[in-house]
N, CA, C and O atoms as a GROMACS GRO file, in nm:
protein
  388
    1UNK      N    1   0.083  -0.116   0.000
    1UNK     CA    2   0.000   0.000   0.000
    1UNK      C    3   0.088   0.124   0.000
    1UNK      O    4   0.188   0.140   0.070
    2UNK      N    5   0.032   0.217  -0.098
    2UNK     CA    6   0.092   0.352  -0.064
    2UNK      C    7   0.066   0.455   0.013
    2UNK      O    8  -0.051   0.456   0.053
    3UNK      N    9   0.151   0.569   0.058
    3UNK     CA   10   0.067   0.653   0.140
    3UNK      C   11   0.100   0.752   0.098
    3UNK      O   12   0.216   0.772   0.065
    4UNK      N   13  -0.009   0.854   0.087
    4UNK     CA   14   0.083   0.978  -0.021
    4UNK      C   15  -0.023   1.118   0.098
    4UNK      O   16  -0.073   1.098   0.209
    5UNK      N   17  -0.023   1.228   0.027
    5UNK     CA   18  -0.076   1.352   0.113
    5UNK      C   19  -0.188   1.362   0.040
    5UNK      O   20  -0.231   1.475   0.062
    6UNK      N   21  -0.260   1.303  -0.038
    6UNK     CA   22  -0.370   1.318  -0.121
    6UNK      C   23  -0.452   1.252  -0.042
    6UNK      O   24  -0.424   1.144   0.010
    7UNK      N   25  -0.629   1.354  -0.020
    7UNK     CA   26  -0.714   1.306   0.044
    7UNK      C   27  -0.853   1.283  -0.083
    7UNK      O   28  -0.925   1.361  -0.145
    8UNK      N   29  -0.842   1.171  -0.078
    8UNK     CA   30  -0.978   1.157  -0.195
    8UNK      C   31  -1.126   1.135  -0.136
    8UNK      O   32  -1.162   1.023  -0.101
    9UNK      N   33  -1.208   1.242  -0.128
    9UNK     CA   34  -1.369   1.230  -0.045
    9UNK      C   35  -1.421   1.284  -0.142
    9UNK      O   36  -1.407   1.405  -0.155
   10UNK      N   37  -1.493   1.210  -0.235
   10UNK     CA   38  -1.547   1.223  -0.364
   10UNK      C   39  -1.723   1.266  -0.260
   10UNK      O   40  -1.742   1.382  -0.225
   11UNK      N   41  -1.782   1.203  -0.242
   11UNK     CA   42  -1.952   1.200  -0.158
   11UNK      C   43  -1.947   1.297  -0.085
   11UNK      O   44  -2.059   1.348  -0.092
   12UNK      N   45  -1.859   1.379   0.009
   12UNK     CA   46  -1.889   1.454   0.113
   12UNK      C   47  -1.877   1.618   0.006
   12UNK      O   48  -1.948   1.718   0.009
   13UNK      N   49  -1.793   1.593  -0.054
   13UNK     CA   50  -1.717   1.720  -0.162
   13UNK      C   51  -1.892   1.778  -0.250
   13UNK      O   52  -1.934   1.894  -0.260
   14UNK      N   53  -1.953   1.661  -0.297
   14UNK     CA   54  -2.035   1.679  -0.382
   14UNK      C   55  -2.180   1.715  -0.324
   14UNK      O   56  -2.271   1.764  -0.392
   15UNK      N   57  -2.189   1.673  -0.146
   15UNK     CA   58  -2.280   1.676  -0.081
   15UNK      C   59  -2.284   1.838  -0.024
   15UNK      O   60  -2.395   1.890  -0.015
   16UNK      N   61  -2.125   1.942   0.027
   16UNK     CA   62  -2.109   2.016   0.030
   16UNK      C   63  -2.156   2.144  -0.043
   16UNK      O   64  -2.196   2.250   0.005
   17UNK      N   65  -2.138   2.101  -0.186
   17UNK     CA   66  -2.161   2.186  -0.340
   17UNK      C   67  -2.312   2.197  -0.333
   17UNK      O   68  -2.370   2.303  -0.353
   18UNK      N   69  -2.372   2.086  -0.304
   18UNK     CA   70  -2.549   2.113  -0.300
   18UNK      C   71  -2.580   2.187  -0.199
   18UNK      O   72  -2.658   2.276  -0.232
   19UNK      N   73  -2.552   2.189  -0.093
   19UNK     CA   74  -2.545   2.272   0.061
   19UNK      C   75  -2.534   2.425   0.004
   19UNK      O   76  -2.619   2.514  -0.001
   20UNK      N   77  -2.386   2.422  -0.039
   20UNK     CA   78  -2.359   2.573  -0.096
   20UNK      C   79  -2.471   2.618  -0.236
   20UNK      O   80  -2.462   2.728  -0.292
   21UNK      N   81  -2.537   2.552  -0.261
   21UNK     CA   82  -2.629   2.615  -0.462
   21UNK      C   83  -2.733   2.634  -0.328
   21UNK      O   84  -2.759   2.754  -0.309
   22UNK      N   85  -2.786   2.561  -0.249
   22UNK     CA   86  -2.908   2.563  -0.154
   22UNK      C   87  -2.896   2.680  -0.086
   22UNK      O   88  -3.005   2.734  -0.104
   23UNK      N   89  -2.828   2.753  -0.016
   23UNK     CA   90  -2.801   2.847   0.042
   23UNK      C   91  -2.780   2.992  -0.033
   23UNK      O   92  -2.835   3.097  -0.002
   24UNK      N   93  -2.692   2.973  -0.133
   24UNK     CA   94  -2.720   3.070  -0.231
   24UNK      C   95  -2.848   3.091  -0.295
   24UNK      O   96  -2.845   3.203  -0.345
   25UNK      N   97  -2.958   3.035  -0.316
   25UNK     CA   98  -3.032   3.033  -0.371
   25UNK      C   99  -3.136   3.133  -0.283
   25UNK      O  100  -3.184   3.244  -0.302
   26UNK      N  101  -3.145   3.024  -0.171
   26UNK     CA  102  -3.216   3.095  -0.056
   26UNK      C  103  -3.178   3.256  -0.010
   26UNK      O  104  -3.257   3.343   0.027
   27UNK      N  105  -3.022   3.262  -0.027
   27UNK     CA  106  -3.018   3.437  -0.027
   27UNK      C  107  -3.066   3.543  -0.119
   27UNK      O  108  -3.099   3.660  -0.101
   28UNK      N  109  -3.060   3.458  -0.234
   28UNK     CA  110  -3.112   3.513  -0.330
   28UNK      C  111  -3.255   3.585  -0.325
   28UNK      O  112  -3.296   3.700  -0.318
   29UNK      N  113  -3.324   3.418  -0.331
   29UNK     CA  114  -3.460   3.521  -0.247
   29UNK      C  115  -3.447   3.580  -0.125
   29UNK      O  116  -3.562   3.612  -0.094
   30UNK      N  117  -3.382   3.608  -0.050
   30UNK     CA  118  -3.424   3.712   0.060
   30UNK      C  119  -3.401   3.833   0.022
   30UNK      O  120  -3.453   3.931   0.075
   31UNK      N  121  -3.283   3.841  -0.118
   31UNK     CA  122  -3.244   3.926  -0.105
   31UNK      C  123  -3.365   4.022  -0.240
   31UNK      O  124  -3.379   4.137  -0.280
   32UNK      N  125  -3.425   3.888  -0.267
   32UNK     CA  126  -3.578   3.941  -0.417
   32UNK      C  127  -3.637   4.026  -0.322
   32UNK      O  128  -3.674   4.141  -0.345
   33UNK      N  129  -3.647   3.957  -0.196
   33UNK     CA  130  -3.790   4.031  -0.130
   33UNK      C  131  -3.786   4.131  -0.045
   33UNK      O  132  -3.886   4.162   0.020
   34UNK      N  133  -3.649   4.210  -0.031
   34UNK     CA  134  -3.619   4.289   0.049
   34UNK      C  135  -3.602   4.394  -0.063
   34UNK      O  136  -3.604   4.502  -0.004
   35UNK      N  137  -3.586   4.414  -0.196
   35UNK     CA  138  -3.567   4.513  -0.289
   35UNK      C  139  -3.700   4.604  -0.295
   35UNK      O  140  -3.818   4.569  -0.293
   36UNK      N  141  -3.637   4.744  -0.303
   36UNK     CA  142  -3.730   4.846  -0.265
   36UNK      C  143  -3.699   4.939  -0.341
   36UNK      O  144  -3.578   4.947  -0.362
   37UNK      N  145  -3.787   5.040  -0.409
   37UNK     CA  146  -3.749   5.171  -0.471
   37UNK      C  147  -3.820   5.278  -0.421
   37UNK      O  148  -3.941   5.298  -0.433
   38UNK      N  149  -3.717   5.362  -0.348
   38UNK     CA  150  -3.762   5.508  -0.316
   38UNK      C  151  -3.735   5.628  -0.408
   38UNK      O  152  -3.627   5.649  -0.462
   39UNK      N  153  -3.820   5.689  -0.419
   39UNK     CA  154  -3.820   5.838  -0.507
   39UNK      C  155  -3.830   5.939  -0.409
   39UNK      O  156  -3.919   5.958  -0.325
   40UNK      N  157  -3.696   6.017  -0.438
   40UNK     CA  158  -3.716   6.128  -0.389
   40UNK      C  159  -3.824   6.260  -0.386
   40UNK      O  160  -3.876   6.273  -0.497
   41UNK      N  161  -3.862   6.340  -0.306
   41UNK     CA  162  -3.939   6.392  -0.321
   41UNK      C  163  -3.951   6.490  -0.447
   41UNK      O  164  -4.064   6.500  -0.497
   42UNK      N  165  -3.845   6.567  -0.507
   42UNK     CA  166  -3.729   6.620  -0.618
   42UNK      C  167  -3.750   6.541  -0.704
   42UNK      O  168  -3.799   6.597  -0.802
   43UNK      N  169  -3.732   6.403  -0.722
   43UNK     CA  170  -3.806   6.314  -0.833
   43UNK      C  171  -3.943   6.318  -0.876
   43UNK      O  172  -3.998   6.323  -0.987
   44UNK      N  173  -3.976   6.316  -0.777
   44UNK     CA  174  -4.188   6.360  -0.799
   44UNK      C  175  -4.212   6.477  -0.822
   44UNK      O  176  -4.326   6.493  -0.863
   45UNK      N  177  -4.135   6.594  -0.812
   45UNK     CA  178  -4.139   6.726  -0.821
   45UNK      C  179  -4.125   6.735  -1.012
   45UNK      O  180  -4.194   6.791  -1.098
   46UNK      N  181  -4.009   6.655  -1.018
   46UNK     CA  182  -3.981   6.662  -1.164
   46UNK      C  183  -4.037   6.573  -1.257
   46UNK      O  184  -4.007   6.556  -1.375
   47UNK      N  185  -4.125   6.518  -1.186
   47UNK     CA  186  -4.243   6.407  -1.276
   47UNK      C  187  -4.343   6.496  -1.284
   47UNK      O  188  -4.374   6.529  -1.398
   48UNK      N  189  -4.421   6.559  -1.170
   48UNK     CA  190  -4.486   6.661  -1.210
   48UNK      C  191  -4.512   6.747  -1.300
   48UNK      O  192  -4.602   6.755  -1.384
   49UNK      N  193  -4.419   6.815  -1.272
   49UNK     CA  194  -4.371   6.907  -1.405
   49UNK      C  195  -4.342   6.874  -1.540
   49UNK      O  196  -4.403   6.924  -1.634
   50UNK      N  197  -4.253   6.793  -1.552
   50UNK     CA  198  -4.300   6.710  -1.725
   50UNK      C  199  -4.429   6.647  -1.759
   50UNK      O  200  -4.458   6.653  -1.878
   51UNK      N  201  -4.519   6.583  -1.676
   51UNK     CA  202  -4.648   6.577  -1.729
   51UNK      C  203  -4.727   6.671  -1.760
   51UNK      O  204  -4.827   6.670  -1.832
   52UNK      N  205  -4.656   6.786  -1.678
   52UNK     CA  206  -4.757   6.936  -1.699
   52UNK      C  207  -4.689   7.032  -1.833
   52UNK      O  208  -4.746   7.123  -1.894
   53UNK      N  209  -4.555   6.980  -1.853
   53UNK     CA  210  -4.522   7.021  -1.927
   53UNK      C  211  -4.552   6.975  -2.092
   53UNK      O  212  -4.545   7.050  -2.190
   54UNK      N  213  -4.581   6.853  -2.090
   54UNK     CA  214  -4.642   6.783  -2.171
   54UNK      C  215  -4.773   6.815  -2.231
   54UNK      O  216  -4.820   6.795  -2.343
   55UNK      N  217  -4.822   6.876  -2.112
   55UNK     CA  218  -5.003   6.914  -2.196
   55UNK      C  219  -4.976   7.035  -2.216
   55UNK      O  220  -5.088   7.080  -2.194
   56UNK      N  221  -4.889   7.157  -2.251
   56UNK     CA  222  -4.868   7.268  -2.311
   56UNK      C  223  -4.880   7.257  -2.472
   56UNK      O  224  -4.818   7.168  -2.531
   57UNK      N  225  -4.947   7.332  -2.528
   57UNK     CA  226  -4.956   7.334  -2.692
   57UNK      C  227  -4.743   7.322  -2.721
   57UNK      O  228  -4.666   7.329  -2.626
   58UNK      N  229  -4.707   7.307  -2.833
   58UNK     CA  230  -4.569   7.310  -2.909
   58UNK      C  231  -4.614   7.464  -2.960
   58UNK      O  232  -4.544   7.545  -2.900
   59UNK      N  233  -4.705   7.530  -3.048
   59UNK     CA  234  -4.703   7.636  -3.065
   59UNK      C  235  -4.823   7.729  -3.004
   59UNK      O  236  -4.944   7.711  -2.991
   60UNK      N  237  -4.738   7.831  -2.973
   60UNK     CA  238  -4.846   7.936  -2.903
   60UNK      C  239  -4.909   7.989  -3.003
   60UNK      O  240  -4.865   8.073  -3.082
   61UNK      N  241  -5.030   7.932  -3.000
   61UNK     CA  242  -5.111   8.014  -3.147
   61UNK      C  243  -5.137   8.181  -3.107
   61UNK      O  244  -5.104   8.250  -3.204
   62UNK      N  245  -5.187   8.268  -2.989
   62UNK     CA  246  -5.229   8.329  -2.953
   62UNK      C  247  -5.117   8.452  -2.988
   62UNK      O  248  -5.164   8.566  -3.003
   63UNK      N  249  -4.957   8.431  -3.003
   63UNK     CA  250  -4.825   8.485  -3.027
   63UNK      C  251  -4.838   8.461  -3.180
   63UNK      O  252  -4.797   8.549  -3.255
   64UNK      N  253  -4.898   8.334  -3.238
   64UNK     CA  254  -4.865   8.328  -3.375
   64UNK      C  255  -4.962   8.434  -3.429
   64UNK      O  256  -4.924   8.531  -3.495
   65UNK      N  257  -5.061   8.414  -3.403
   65UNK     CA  258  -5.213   8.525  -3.470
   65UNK      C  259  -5.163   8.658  -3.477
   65UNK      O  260  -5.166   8.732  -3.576
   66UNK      N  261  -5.095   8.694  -3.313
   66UNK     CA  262  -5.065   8.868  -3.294
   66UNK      C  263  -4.912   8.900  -3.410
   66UNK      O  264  -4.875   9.005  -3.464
   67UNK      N  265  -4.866   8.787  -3.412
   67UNK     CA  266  -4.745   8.815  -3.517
   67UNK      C  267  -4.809   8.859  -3.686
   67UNK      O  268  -4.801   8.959  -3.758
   68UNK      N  269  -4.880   8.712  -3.698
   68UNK     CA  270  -4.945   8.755  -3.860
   68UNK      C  271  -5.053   8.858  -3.852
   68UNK      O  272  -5.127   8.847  -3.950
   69UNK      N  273  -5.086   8.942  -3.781
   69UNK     CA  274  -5.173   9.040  -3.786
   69UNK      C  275  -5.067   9.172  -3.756
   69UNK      O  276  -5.102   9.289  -3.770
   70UNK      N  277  -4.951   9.135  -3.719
   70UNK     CA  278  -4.837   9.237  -3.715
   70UNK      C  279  -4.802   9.277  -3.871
   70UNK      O  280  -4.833   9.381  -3.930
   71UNK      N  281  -4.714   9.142  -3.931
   71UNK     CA  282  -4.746   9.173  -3.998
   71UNK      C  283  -4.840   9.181  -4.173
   71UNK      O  284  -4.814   9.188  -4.293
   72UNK      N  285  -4.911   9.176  -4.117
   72UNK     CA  286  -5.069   9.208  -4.241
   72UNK      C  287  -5.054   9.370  -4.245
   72UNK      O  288  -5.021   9.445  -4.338
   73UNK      N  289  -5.080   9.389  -4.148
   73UNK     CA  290  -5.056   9.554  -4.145
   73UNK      C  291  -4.927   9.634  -4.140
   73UNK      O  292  -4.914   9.754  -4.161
   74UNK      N  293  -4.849   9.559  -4.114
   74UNK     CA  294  -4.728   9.628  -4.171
   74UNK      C  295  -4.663   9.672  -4.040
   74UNK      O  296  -4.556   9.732  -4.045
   75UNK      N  297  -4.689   9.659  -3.985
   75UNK     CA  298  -4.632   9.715  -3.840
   75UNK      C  299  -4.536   9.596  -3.776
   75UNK      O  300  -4.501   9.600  -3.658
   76UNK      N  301  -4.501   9.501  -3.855
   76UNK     CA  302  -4.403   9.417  -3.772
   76UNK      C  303  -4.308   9.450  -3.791
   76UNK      O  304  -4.302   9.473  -3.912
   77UNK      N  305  -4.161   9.482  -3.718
   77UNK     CA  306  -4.038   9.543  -3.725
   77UNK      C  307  -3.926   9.432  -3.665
   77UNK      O  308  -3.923   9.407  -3.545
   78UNK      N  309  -3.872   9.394  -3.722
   78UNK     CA  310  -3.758   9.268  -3.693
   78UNK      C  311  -3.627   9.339  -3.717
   78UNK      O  312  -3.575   9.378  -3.821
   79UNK      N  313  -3.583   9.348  -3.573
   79UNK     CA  314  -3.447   9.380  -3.528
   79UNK      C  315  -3.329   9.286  -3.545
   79UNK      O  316  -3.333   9.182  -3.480
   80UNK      N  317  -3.229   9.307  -3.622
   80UNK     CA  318  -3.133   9.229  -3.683
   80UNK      C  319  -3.044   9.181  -3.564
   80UNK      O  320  -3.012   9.063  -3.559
   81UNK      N  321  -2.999   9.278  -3.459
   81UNK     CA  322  -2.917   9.270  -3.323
   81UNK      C  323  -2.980   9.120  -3.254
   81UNK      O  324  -2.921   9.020  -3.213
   82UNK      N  325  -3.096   9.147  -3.259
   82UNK     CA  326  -3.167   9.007  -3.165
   82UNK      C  327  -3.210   8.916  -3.239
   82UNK      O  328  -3.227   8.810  -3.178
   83UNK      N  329  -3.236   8.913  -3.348
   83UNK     CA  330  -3.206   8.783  -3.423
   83UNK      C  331  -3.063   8.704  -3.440
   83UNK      O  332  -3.043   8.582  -3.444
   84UNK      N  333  -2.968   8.816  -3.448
   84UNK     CA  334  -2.842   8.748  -3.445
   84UNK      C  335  -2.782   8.700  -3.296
   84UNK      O  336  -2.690   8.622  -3.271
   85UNK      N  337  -2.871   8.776  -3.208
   85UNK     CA  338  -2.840   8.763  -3.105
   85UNK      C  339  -2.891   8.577  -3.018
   85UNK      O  340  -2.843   8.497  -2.938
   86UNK      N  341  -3.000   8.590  -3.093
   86UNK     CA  342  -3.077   8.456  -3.059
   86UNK      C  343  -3.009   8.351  -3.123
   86UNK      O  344  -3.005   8.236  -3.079
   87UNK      N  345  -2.932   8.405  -3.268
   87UNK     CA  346  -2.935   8.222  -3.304
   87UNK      C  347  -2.784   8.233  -3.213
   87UNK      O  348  -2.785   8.160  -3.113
   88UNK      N  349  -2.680   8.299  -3.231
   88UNK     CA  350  -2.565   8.280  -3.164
   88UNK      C  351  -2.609   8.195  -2.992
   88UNK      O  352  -2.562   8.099  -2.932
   89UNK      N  353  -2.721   8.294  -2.963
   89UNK     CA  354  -2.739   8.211  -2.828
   89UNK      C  355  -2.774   8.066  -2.864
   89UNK      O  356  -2.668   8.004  -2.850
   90UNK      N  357  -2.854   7.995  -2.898
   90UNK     CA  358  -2.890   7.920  -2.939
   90UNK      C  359  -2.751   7.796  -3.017
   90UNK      O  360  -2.747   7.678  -2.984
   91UNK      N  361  -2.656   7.857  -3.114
   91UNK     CA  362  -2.577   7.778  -3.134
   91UNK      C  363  -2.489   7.733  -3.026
   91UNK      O  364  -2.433   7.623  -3.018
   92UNK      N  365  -2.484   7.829  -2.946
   92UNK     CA  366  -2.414   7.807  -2.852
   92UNK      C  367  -2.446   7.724  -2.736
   92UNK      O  368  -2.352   7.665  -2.682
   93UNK      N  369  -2.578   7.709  -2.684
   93UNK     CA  370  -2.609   7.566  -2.650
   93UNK      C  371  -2.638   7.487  -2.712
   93UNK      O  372  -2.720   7.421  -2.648
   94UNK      N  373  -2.619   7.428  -2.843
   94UNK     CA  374  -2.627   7.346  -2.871
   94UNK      C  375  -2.468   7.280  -2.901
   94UNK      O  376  -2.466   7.159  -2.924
   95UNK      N  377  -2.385   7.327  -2.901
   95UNK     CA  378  -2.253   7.312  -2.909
   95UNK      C  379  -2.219   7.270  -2.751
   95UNK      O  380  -2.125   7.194  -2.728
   96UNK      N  381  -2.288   7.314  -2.662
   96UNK     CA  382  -2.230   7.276  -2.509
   96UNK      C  383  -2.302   7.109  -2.452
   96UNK      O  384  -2.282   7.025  -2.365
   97UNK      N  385  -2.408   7.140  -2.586
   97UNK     CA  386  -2.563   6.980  -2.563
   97UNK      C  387  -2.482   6.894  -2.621
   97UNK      O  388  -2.518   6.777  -2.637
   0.00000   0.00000   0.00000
């Protein structure tokens, strides 16, 4: 017979491994049923507001009417300073977006 430093326990090794999948498993669910989501109050603040922001028309007809009745009659006057002034603003956040 030989005697060497090698311990061979094939049954206890494999009985262990099921112990350990069993236990993991079970944390697993504790850990399903303990998961929770809180929203800040700042979160609901800003859900608010995009739903409200959402039911706003895209165009203000009431600005569009007073414009084309500006000018129909001739009285609309478009300042070159603030048009140039707007798109520069405008390119310019979109270059920072």
């Amino acid at each position: 017979m030989r005697i060497t430093d090698r311990v061979e326990v094939v049954g206890n090794v494999q009985k262990s491994e099921k112990v350990k999948e069993k236990a993991t498993v079970e944390k697993a669910e504790d850990v399903a049923s303990k998961d929770q989501v809180t929203v800040s109050e700042r979160a609901k603040e800003i859900g608010r507001l995009q739903l409200e922001v959402s039911k706003l028309p895209e165009v203000r007809t009431d600005r569009v009417e007073e414009v084309k009745n500006a000018i129909n009659a001739g009285t609309y006057e478009v300042k070159g300073s603030a048009v140039a002034g707007k798109l520069l603003e405008e390119a310019i956040i979109d270059s920072l977006i």
